[in-house]
C-alpha positions as CSV (number, residue, x, y, z in Angstrom):
1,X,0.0,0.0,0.0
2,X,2.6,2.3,-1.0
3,X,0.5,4.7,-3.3
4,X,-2.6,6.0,-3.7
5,X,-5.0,3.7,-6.4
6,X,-7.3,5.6,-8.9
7,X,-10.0,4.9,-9.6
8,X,-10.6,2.5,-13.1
9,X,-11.8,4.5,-16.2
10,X,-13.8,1.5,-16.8
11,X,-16.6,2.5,-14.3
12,X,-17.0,6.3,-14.7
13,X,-18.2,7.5,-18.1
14,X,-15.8,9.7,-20.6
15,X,-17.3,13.8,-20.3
16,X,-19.2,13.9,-23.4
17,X,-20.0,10.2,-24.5
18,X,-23.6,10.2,-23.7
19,X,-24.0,13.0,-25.8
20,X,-22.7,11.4,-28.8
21,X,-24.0,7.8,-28.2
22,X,-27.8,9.2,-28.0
23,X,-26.6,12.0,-31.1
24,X,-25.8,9.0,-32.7
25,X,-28.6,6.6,-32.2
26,X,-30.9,9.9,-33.3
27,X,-29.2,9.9,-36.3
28,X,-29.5,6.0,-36.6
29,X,-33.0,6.7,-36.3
30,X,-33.5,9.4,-38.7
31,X,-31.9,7.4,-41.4
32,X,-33.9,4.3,-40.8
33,X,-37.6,7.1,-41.3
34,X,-35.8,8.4,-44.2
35,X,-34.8,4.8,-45.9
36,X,-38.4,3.6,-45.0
37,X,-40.0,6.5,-46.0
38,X,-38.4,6.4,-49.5
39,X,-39.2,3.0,-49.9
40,X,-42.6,3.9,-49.0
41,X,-42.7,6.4,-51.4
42,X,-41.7,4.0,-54.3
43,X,-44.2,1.6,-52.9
44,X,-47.1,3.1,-52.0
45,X,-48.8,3.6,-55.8
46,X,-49.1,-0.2,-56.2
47,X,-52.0,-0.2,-53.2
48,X,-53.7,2.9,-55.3
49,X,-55.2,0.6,-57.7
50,X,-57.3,-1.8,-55.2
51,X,-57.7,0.8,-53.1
52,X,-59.1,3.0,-55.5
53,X,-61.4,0.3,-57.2
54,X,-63.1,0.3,-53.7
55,X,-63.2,4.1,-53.6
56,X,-64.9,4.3,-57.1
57,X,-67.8,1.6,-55.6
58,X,-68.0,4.7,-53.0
59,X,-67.1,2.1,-50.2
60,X,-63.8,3.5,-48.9
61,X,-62.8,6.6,-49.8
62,X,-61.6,7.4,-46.9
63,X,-59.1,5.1,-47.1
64,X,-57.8,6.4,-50.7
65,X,-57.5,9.9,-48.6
66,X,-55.4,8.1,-45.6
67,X,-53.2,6.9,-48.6
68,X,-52.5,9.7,-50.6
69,X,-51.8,11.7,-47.3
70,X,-49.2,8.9,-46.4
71,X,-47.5,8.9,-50.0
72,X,-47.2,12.6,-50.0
73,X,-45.8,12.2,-46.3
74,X,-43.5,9.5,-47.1
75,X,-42.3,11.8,-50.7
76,X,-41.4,14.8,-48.0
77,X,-39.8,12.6,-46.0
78,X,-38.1,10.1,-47.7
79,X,-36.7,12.9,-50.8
80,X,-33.4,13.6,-48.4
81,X,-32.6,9.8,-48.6
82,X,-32.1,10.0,-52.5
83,X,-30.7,13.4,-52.5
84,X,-27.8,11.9,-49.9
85,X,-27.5,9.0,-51.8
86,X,-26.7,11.0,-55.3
87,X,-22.8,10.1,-56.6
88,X,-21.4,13.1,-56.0
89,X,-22.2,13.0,-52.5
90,X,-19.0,11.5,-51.3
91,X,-20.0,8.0,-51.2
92,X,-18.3,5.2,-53.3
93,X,-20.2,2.4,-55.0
């Protein structure tokens, strides 16, 4: 017992860490809305056709609303995922 211990790194967290781990798992996040989103937006116009056959028979057009307001939603969102994903963006294929 000649010197004083310190205490092990290992148990107190690094100053700023939890600010980047939950900065990061926000941005995680945001990407996986965005990816889904833009696949969404590809996607959605194959459910017009059914959906809109039961619209015209005046059964469900309220469901032809909910699904243009989604595709328009998922276009606003998911239109940063293709422009991030363009070839001059840094990325390599």
């Amino acid at each position: 017992m000649s010197g004083s211990t310190q205490p092990s790194t290992d148990r107190f967290p690094v100053p700023g860490t939890a600010g980047t781990m939950a900065e990061s798992a926000v941005s995680r996040l945001g990407e996986t809305v965005r990816v889904l989103a833009f696949w969404g937006a590809i996607l959605l116009p194959l459910a017009y056709v059914p959906v809109l056959h039961e619209s015209v028979a005046g059964q469900r057009v309220d469901l032809f609303l909910l699904l243009l307001v989604l595709h328009v939603a998922c276009i606003l969102v998911g239109h940063e995922r293709a422009r991030n994903r363009s070839p001059g963006a840094g990325e390599s294929r």
